[in-house]
C-alpha positions in Angstrom: 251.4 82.8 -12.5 248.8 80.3 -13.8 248.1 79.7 -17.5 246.6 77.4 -20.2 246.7 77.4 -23.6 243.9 75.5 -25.8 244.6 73.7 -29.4 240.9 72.9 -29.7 238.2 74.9 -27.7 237.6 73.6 -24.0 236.1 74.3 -20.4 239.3 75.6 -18.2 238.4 75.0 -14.0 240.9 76.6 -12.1 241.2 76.0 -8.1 242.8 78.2 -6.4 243.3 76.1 -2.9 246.9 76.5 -3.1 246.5 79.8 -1.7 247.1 79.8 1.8 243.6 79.9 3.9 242.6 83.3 4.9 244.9 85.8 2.7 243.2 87.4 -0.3 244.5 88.1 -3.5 243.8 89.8 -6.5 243.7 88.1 -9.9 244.9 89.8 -12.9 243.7 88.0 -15.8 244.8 88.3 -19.3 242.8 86.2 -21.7 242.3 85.6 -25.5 239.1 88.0 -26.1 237.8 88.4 -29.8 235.8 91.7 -28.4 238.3 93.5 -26.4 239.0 96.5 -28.4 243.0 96.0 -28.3 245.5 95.3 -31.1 246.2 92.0 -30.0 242.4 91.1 -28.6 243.6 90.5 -24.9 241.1 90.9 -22.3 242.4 92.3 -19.0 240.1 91.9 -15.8 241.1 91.8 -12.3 239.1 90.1 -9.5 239.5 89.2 -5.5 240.3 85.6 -5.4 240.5 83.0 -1.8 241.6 79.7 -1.2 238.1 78.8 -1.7 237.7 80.2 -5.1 237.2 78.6 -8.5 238.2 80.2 -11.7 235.9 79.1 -15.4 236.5 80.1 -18.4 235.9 78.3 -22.1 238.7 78.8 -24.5 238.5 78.9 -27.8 240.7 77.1 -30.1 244.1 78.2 -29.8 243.4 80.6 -27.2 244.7 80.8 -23.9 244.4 82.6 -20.3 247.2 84.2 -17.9 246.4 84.8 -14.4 249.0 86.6 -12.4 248.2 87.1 -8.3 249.5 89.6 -6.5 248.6 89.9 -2.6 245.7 92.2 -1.2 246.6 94.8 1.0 
């Protein structure tokens, strides 16, 4: 699990190179979203992530970002 939480609003640059070289994974990513149409405005997106991948995102102040990876069969 990788998070960050923001007090004021900043850039967040996540590497993922402690991933070990050539296995995939998938990124579930939970994130403060003022548009997602949930009760507690959490965005939910997934995405295929490497060693060799990089993961932006601003946050807003006092938002924050969850990234849980799971393995890719």
């Amino acid at each position: 699990m990788v998070n960050s939480v923001a007090v004021q609003p900043r850039g967040l640059k996540v590497s993922f190179n402690f991933l070990p070289k050539g296995k995939k994974y998938i990124a579930h990513i939970y994130s403060d979203d003022d548009s997602a149409n949930t009760r507690t405005n959490v965005g939910i997106e997934s995405r295929e992530v490497t060693a060799d991948s990089v993961f932006e995102k601003h946050l807003s102040k006092q938002g924050g970002v969850a990234i849980r990876l799971t393995p890719k069969n």
